[in-house]
C-alpha positions as YAML, in Angstrom:
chain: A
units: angstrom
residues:
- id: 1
  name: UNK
  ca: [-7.37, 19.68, 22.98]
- id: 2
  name: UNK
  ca: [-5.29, 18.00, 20.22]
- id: 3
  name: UNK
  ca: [-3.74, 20.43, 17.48]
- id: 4
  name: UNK
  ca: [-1.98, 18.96, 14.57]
- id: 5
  name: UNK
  ca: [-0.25, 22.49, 12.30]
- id: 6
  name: UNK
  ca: [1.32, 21.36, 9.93]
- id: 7
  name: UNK
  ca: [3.83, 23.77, 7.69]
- id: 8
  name: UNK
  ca: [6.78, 23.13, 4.74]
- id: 9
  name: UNK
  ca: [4.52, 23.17, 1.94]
- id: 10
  name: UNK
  ca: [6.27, 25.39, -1.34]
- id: 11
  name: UNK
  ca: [6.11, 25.27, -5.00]
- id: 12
  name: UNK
  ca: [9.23, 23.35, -6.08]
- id: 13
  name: UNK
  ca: [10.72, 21.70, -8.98]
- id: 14
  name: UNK
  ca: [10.54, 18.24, -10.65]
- id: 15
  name: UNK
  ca: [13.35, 16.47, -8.74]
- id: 16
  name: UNK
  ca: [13.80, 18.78, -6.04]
- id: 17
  name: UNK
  ca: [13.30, 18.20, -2.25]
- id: 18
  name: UNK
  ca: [10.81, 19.89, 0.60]
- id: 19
  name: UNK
  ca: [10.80, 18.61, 4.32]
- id: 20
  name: UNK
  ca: [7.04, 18.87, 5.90]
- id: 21
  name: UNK
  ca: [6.56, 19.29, 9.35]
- id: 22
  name: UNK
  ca: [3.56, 18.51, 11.70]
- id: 23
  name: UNK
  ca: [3.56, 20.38, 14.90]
- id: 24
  name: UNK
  ca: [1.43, 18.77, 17.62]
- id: 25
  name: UNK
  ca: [-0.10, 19.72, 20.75]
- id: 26
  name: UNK
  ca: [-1.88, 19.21, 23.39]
- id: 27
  name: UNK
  ca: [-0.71, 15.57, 23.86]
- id: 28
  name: UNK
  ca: [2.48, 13.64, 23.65]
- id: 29
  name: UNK
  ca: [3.23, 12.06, 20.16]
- id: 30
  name: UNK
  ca: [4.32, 9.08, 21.53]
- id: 31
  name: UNK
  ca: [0.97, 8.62, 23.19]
- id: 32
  name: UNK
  ca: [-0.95, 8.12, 19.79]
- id: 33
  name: UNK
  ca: [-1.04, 4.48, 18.51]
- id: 34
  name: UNK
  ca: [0.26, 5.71, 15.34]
- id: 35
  name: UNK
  ca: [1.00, 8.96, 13.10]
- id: 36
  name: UNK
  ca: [0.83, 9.70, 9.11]
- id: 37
  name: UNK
  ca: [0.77, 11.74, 6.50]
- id: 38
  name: UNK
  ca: [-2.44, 11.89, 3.82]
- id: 39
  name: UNK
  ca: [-2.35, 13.84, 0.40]
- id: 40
  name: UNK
  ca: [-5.65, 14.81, -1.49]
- id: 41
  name: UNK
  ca: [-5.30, 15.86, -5.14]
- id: 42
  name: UNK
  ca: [-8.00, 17.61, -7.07]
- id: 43
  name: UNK
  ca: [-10.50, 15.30, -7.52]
- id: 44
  name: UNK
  ca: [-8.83, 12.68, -5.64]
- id: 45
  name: UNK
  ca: [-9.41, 10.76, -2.86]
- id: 46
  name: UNK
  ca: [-7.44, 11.31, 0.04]
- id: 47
  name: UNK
  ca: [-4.30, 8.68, 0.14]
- id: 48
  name: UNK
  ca: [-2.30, 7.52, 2.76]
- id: 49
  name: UNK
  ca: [1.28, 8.71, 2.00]
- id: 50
  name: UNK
  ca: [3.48, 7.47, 4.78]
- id: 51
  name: UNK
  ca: [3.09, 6.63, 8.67]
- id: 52
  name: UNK
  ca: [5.13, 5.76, 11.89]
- id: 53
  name: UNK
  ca: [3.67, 3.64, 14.77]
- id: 54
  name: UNK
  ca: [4.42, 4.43, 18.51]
- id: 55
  name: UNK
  ca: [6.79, 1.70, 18.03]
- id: 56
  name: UNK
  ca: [8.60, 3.29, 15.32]
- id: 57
  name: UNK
  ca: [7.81, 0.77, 12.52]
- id: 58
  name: UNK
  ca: [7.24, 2.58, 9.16]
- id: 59
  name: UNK
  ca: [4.45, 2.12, 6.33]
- id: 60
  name: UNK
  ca: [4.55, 3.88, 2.62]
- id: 61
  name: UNK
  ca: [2.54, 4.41, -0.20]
- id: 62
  name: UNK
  ca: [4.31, 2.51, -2.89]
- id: 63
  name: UNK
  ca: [4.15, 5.72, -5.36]
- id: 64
  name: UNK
  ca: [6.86, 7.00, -2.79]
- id: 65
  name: UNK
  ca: [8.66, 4.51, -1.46]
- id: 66
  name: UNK
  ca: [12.75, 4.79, -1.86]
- id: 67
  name: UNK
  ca: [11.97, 8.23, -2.24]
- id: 68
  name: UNK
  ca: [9.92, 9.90, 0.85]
- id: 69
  name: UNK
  ca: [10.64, 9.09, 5.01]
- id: 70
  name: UNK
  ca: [8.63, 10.17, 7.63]
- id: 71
  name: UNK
  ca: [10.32, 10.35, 11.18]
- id: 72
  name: UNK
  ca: [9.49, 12.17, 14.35]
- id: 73
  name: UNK
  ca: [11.16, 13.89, 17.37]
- id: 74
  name: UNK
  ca: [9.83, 13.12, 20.61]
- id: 75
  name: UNK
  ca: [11.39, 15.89, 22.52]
- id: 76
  name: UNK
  ca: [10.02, 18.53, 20.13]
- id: 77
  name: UNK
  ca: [6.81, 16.84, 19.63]
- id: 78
  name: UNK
  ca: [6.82, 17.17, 16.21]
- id: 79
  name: UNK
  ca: [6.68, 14.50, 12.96]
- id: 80
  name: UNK
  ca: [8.71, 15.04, 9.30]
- id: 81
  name: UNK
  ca: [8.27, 14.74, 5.99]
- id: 82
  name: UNK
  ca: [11.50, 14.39, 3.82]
- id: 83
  name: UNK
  ca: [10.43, 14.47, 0.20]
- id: 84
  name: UNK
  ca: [13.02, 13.47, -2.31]
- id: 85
  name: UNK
  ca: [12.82, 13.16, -5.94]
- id: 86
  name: UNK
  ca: [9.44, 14.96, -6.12]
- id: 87
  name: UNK
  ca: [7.29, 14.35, -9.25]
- id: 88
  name: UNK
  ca: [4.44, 16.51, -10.48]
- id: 89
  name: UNK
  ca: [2.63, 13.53, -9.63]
- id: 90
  name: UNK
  ca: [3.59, 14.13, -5.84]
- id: 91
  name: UNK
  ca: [1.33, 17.67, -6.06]
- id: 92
  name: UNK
  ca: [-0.94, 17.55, -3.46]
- id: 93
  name: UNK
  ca: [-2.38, 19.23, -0.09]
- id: 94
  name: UNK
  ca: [-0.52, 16.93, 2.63]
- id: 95
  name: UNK
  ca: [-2.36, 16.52, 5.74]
- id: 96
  name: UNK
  ca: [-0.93, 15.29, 8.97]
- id: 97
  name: UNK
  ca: [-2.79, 12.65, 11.22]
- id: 98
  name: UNK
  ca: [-2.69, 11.30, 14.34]
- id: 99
  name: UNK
  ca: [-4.16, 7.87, 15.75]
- id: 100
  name: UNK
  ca: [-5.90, 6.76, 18.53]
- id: 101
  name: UNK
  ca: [-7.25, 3.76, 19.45]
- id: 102
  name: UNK
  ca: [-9.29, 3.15, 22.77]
- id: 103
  name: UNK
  ca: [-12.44, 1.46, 22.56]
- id: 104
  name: UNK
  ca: [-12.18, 2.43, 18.55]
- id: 105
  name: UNK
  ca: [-10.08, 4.90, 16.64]
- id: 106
  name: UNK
  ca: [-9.72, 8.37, 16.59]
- id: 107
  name: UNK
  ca: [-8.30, 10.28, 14.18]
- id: 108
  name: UNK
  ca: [-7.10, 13.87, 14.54]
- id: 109
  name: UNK
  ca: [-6.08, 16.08, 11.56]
- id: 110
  name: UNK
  ca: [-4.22, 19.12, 10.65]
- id: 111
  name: UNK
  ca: [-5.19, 21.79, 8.26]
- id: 112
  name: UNK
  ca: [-3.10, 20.59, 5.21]
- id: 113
  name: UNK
  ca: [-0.10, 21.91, 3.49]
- id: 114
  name: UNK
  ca: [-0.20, 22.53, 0.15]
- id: 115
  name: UNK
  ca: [2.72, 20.74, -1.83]
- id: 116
  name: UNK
  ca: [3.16, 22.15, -5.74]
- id: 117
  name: UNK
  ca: [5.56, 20.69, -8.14]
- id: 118
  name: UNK
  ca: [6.25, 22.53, -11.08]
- id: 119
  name: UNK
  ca: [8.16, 20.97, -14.70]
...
């Protein structure tokens, strides 16, 4: 079955820089229609942060655009998470998803990462 582990998460300062990772298996990520990263803050709803299409075309939350890219490598299966510029506002558990639509989408999801950023 699909497993999404995702790992990268740290406590880091206002302006510095982590790089999250999403490890898949059990399928090729270049078979899912598309793949993202979500962030849930307390008492927040769960946002869509950033995402990459099998066709490589890229989507961001406007909070983090200019500063945030998500790319993936084929060969090791895996998709990123550069975070630049991080704001306390970016503090968050970051959870990796996966897309697939056939006769209606389904969505698989890691176990989250949790992404702290101190003043």
């Amino acid at each position: 079955q699909v497993q999404l582990v995702e790992s990268g998460g740290d406590l880091v300062q206002a302006g510095g820089s982590l790089r999250l990772s999403c490890a898949a298996s059990g399928r090729s990520i270049f078979s899912f229609n598309a793949m993202g990263w979500y962030r849930q803050a307390p008492g927040q709803q769960r946002e869509l942060v950033a995402a990459i299409t099998r066709g490589s075309a890229t989507n961001y939350a406007d909070s983090v655009k200019g500063r945030f890219t998500i790319s993936r490598d084929n060969a090791k299966n895996t998709v990123y998470l550069q975070m630049n510029s991080l704001k306390t506002e970016d503090t968050a558990v970051y959870y990796c998803n996966a897309q697939i639509i056939l006769g209606g989408r389904h969505d698989y999801w890691g176990q989250g990462t949790r992404v702290t950023v101190s003043t």
